[in-house]
Jmol script that loads the backbone (N, CA, C; Angstrom):
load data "model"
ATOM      1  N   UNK A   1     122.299 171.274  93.105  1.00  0.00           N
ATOM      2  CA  UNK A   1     122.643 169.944  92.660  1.00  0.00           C
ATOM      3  C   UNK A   1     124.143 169.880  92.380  1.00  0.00           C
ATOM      4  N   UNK A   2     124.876 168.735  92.861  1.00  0.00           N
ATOM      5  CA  UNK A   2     126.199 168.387  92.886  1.00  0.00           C
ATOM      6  C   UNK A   2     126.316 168.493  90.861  1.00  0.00           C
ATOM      7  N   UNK A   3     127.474 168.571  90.357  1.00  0.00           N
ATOM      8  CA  UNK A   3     127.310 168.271  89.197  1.00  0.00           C
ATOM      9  C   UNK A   3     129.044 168.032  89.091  1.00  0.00           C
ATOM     10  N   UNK A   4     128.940 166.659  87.843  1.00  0.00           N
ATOM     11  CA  UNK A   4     130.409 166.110  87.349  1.00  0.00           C
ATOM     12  C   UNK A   4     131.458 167.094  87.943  1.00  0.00           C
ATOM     13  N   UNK A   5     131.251 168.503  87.470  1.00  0.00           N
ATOM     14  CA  UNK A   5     132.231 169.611  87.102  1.00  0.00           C
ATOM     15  C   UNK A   5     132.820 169.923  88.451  1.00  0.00           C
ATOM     16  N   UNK A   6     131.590 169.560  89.446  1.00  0.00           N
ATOM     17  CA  UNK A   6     132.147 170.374  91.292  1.00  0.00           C
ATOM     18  C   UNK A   6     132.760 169.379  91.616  1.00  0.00           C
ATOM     19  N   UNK A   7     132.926 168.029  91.155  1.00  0.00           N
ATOM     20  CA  UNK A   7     133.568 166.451  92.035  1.00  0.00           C
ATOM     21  C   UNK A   7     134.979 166.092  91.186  1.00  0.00           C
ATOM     22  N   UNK A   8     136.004 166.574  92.132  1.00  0.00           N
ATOM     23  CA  UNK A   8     137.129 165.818  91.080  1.00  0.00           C
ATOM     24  C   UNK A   8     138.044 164.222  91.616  1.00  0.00           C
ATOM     25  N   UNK A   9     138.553 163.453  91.578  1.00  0.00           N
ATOM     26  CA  UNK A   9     138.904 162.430  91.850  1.00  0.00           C
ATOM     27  C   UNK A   9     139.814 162.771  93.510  1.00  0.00           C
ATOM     28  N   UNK A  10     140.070 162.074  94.550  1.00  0.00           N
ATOM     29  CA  UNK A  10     140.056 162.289  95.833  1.00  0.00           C
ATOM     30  C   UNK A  10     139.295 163.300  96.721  1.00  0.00           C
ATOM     31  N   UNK A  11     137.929 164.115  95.771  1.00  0.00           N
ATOM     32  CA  UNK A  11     137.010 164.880  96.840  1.00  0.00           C
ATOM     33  C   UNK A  11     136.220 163.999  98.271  1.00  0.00           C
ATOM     34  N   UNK A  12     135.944 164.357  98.735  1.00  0.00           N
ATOM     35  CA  UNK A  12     135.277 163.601  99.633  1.00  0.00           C
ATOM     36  C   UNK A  12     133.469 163.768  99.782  1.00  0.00           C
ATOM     37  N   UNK A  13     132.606 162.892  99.304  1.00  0.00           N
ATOM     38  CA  UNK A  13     131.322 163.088  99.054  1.00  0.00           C
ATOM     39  C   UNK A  13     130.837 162.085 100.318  1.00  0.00           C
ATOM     40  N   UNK A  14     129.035 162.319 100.328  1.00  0.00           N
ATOM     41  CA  UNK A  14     128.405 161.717 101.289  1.00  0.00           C
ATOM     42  C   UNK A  14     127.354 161.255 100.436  1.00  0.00           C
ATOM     43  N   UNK A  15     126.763 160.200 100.541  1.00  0.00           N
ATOM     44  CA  UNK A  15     126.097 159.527  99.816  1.00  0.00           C
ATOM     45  C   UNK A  15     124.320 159.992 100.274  1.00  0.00           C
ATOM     46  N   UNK A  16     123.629 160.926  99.774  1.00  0.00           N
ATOM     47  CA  UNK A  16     122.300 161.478 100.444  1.00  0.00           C
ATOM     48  C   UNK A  16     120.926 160.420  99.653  1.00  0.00           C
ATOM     49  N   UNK A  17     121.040 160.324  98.689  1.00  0.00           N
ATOM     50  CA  UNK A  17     119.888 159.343  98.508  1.00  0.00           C
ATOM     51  C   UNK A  17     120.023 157.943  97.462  1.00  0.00           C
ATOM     52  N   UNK A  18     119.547 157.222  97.474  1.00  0.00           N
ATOM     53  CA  UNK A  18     119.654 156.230  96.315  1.00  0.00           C
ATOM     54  C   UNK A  18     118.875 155.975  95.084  1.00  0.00           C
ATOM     55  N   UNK A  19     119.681 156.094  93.931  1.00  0.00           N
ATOM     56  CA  UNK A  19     119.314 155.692  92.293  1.00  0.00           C
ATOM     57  C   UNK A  19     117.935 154.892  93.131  1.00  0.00           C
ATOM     58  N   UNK A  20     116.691 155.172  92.066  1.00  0.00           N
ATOM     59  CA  UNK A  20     115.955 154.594  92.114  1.00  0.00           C
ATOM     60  C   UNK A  20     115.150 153.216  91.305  1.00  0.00           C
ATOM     61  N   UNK A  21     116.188 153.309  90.441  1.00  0.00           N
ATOM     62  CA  UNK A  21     116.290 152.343  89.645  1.00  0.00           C
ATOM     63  C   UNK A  21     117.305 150.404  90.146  1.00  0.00           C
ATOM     64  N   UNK A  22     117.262 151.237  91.176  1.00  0.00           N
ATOM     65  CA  UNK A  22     118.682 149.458  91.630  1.00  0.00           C
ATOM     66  C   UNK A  22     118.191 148.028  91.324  1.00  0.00           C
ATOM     67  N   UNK A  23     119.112 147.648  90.824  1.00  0.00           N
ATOM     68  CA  UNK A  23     118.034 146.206  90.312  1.00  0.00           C
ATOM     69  C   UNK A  23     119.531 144.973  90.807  1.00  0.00           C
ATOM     70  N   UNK A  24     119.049 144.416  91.236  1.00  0.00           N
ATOM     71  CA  UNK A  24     119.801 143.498  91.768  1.00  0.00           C
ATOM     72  C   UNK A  24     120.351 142.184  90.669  1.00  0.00           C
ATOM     73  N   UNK A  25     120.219 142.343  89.002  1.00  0.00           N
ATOM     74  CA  UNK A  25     120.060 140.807  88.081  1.00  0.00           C
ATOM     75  C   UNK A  25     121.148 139.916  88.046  1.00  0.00           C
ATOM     76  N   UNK A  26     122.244 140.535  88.553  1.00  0.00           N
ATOM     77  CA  UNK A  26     123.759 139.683  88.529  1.00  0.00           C
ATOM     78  C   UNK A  26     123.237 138.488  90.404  1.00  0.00           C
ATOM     79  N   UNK A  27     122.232 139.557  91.196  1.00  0.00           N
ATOM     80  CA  UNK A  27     122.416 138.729  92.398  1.00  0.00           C
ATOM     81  C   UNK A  27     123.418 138.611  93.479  1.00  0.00           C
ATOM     82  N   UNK A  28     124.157 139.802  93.602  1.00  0.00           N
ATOM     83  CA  UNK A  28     125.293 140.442  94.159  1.00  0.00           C
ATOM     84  C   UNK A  28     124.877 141.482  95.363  1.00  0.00           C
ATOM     85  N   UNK A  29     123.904 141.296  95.632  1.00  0.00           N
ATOM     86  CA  UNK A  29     122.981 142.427  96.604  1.00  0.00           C
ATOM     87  C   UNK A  29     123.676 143.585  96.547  1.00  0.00           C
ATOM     88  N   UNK A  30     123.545 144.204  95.045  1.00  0.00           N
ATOM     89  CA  UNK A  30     123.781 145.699  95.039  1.00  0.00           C
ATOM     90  C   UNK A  30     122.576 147.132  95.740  1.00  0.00           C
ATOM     91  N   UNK A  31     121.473 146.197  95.892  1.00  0.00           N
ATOM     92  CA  UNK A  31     120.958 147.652  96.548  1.00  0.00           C
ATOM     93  C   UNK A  31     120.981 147.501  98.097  1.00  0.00           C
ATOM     94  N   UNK A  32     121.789 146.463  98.264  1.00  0.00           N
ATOM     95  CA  UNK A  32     121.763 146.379  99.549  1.00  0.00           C
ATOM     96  C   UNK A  32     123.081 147.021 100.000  1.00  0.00           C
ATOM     97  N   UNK A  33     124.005 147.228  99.212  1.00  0.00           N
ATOM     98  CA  UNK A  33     125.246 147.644  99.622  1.00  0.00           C
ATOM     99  C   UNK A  33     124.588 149.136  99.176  1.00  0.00           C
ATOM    100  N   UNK A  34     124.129 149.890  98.498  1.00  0.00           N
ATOM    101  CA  UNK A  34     123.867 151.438  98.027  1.00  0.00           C
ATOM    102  C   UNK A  34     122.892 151.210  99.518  1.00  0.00           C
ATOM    103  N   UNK A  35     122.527 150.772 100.076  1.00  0.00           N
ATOM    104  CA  UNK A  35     121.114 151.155 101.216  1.00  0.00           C
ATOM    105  C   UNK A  35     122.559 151.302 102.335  1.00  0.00           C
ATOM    106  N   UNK A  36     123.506 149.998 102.665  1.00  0.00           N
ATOM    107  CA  UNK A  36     124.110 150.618 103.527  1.00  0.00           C
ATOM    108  C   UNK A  36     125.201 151.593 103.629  1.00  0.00           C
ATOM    109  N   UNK A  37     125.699 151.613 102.457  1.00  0.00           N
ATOM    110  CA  UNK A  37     126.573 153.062 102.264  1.00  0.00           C
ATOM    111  C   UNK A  37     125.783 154.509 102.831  1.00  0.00           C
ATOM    112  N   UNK A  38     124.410 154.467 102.184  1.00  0.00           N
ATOM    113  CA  UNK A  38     123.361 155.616 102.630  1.00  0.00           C
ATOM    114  C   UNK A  38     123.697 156.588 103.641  1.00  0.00           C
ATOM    115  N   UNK A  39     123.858 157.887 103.651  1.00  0.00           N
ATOM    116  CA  UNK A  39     124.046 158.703 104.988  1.00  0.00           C
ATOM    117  C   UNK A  39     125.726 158.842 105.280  1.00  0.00           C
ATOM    118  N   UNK A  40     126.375 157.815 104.311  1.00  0.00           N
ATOM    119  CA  UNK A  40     128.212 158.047 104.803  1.00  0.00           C
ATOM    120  C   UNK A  40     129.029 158.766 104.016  1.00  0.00           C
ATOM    121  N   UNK A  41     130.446 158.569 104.142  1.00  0.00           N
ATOM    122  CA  UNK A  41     130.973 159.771 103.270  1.00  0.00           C
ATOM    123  C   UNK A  41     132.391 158.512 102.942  1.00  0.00           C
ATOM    124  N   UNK A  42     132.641 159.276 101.596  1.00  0.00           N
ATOM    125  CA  UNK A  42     133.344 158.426 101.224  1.00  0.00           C
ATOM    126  C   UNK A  42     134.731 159.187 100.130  1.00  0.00           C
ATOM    127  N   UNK A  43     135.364 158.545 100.234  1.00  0.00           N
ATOM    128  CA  UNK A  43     136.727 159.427  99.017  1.00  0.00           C
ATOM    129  C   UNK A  43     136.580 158.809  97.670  1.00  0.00           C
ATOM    130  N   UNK A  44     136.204 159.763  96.672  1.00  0.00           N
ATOM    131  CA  UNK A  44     135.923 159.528  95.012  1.00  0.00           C
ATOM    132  C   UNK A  44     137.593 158.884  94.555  1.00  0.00           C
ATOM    133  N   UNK A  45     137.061 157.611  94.195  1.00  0.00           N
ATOM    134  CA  UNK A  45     138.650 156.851  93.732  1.00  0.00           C
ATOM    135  C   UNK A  45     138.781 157.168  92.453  1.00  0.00           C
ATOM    136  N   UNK A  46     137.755 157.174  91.915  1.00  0.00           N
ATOM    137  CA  UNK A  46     138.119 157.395  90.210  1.00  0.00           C
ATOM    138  C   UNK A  46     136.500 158.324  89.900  1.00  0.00           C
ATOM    139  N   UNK A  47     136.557 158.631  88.549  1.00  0.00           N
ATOM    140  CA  UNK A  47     135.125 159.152  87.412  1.00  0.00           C
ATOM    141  C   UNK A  47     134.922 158.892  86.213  1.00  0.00           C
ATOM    142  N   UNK A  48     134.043 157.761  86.125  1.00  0.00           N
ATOM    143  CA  UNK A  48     133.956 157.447  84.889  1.00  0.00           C
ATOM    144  C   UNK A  48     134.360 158.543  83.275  1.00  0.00           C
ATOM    145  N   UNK A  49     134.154 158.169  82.421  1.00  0.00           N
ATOM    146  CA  UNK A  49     134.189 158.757  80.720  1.00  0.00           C
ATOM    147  C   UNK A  49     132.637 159.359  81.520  1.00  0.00           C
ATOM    148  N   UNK A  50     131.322 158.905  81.737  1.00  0.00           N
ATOM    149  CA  UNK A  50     130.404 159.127  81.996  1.00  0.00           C
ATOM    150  C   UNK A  50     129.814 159.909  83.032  1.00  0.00           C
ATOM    151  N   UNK A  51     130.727 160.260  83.950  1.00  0.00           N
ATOM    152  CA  UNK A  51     131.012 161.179  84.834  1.00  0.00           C
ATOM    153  C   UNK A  51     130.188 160.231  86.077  1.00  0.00           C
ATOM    154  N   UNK A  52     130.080 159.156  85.905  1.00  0.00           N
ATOM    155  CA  UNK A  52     130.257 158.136  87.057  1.00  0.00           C
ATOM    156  C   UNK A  52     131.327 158.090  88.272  1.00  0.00           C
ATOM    157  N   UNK A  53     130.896 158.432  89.700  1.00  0.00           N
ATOM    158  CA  UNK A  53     131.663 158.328  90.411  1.00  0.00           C
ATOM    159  C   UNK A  53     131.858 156.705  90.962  1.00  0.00           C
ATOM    160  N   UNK A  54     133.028 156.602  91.578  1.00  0.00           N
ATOM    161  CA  UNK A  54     133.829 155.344  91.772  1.00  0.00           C
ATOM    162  C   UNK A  54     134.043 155.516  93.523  1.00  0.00           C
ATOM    163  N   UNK A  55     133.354 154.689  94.513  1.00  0.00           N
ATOM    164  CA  UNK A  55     133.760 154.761  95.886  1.00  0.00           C
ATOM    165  C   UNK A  55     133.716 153.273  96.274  1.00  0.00           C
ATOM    166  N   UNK A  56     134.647 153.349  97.088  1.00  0.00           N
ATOM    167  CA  UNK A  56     134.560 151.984  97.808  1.00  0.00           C
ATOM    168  C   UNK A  56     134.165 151.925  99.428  1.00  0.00           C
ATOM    169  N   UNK A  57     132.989 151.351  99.128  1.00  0.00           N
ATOM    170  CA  UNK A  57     132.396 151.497 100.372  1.00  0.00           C
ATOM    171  C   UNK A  57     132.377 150.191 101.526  1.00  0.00           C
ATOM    172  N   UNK A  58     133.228 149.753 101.465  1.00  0.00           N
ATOM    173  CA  UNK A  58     133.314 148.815 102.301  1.00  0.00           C
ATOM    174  C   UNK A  58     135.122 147.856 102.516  1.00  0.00           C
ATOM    175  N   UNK A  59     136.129 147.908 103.089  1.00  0.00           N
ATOM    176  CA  UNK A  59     137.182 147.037 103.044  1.00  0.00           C
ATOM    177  C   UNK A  59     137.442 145.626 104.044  1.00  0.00           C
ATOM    178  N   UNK A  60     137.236 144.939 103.493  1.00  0.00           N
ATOM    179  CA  UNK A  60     137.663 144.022 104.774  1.00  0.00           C
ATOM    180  C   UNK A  60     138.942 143.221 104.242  1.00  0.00           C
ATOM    181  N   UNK A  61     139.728 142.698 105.381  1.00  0.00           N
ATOM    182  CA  UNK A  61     141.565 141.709 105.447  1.00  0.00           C
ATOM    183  C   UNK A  61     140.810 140.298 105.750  1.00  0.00           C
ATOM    184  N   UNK A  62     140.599 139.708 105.531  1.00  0.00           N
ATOM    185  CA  UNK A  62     140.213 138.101 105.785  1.00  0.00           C
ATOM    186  C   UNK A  62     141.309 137.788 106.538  1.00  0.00           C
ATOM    187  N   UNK A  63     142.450 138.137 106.254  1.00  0.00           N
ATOM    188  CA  UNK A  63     143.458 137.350 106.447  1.00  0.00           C
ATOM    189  C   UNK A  63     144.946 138.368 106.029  1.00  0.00           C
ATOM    190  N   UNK A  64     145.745 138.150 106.808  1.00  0.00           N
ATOM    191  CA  UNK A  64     147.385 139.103 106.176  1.00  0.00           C
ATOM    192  C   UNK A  64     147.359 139.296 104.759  1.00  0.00           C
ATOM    193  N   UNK A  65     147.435 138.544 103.750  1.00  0.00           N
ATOM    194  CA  UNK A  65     147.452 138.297 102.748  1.00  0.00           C
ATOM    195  C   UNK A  65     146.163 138.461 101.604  1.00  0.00           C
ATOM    196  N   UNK A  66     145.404 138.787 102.098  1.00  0.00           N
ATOM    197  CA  UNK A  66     144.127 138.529 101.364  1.00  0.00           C
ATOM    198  C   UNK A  66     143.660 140.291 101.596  1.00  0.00           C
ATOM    199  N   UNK A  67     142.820 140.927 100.731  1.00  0.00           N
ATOM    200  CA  UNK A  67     142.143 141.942 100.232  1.00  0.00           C
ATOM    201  C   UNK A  67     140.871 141.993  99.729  1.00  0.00           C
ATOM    202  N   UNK A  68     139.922 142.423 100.372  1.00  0.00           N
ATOM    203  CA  UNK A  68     138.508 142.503  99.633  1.00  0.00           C
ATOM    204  C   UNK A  68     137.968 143.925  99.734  1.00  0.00           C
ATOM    205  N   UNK A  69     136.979 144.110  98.769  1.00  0.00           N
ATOM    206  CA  UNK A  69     136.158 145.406  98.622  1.00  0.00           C
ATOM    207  C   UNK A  69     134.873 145.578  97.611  1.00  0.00           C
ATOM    208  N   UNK A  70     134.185 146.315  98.183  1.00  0.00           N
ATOM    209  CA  UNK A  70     133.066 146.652  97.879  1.00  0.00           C
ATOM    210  C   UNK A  70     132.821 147.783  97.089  1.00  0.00           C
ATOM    211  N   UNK A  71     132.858 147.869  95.702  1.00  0.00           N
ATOM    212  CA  UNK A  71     133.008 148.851  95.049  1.00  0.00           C
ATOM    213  C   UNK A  71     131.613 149.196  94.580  1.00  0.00           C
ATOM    214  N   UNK A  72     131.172 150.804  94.447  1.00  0.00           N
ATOM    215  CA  UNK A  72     129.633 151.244  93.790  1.00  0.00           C
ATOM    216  C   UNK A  72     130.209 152.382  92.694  1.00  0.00           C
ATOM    217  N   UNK A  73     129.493 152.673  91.863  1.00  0.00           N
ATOM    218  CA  UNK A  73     129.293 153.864  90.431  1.00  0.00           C
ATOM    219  C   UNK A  73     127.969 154.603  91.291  1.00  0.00           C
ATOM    220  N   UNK A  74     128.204 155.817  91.253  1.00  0.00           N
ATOM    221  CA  UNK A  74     127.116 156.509  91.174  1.00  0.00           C
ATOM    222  C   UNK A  74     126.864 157.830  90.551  1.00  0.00           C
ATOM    223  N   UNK A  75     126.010 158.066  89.683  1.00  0.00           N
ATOM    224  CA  UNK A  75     125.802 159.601  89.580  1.00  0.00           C
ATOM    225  C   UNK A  75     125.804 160.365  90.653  1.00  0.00           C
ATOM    226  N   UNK A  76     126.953 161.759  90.324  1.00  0.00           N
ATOM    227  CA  UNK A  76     126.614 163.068  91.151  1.00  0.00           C
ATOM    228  C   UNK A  76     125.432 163.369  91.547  1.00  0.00           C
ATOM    229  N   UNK A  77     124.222 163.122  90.913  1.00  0.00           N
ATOM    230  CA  UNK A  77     123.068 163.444  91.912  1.00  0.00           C
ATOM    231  C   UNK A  77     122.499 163.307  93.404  1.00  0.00           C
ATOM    232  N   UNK A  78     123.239 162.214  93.409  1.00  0.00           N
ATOM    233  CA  UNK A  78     122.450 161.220  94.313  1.00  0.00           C
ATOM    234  C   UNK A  78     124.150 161.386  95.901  1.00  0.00           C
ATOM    235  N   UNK A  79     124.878 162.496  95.504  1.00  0.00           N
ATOM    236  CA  UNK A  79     125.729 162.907  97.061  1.00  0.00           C
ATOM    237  C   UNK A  79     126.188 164.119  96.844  1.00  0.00           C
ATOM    238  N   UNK A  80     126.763 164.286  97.842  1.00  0.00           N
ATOM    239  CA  UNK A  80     126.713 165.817  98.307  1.00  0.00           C
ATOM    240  C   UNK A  80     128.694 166.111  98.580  1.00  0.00           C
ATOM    241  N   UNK A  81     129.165 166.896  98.184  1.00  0.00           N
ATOM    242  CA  UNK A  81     130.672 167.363  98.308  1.00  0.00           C
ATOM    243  C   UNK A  81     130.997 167.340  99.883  1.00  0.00           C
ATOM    244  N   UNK A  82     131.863 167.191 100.754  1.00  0.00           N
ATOM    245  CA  UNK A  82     132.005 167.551 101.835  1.00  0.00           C
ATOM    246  C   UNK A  82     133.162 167.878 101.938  1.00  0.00           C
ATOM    247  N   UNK A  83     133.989 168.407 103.154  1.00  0.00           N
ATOM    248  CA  UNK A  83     135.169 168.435 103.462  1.00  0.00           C
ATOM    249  C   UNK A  83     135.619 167.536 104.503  1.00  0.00           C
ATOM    250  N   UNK A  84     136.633 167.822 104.753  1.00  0.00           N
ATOM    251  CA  UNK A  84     137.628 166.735 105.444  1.00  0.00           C
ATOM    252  C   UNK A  84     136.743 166.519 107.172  1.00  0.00           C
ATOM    253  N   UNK A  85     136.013 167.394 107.288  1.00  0.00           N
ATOM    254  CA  UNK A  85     135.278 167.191 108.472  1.00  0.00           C
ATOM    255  C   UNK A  85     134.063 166.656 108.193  1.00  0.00           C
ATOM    256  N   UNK A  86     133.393 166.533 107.334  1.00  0.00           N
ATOM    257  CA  UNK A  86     132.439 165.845 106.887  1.00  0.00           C
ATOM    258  C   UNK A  86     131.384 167.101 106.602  1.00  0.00           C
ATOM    259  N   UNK A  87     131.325 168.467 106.832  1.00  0.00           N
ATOM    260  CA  UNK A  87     130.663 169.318 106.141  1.00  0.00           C
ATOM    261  C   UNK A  87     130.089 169.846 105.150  1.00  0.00           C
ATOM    262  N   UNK A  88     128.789 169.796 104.927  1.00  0.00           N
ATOM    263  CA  UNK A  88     129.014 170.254 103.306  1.00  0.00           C
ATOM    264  C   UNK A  88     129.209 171.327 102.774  1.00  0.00           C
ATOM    265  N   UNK A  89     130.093 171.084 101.505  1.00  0.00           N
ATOM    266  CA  UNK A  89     130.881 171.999 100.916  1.00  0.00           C
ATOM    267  C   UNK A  89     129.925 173.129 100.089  1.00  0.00           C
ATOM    268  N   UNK A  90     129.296 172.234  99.489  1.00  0.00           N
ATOM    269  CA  UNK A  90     128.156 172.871  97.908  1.00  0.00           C
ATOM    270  C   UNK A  90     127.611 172.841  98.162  1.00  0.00           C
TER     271      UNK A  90
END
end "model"
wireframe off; spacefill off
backbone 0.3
color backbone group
């Protein structure tokens, strides 16, 4: 099992299963964005006080000027360490 201590901020993880708890109450189709992240790999932007990881799994430019993104929290449980080739590390 991945744990806080093996993931430090710019590691590169792969997302292997999903919190089973996802509840959608804001109405923001959050388990729909954790279903399609599923299976990818992604660079840890930040870690919570809680040892919550921080990835952004999605960017899109609308426009020159404009910026959007798709940000998720997840516990270390639920991905796996990789390296720059997408291998796993741990």
């Amino acid at each position: 099992m991945v744990t806080r201590r093996d993931i430090e901020k710019g590691d590169m993880i792969r997302i292997i299963s999903i919190p089973p708890d996802l509840d959608d109450r804001a109405g923001i189709g959050t388990p729909q964005v954790f279903e399609a992240a599923l299976g990818k790999t992604f660079r840890v932007e930040e870690i919570s006080e809680h040892g919550l990881l921080e990835l952004v799994v999605s960017e899109r430019h609308p426009s020159s000027d404009t910026y959007q993104s798709d940000t998720i929290w997840i516990e270390p449980d639920f991905v796996e360490k990789v390296n720059a080739s997408g291998t796993q590390t741990i």
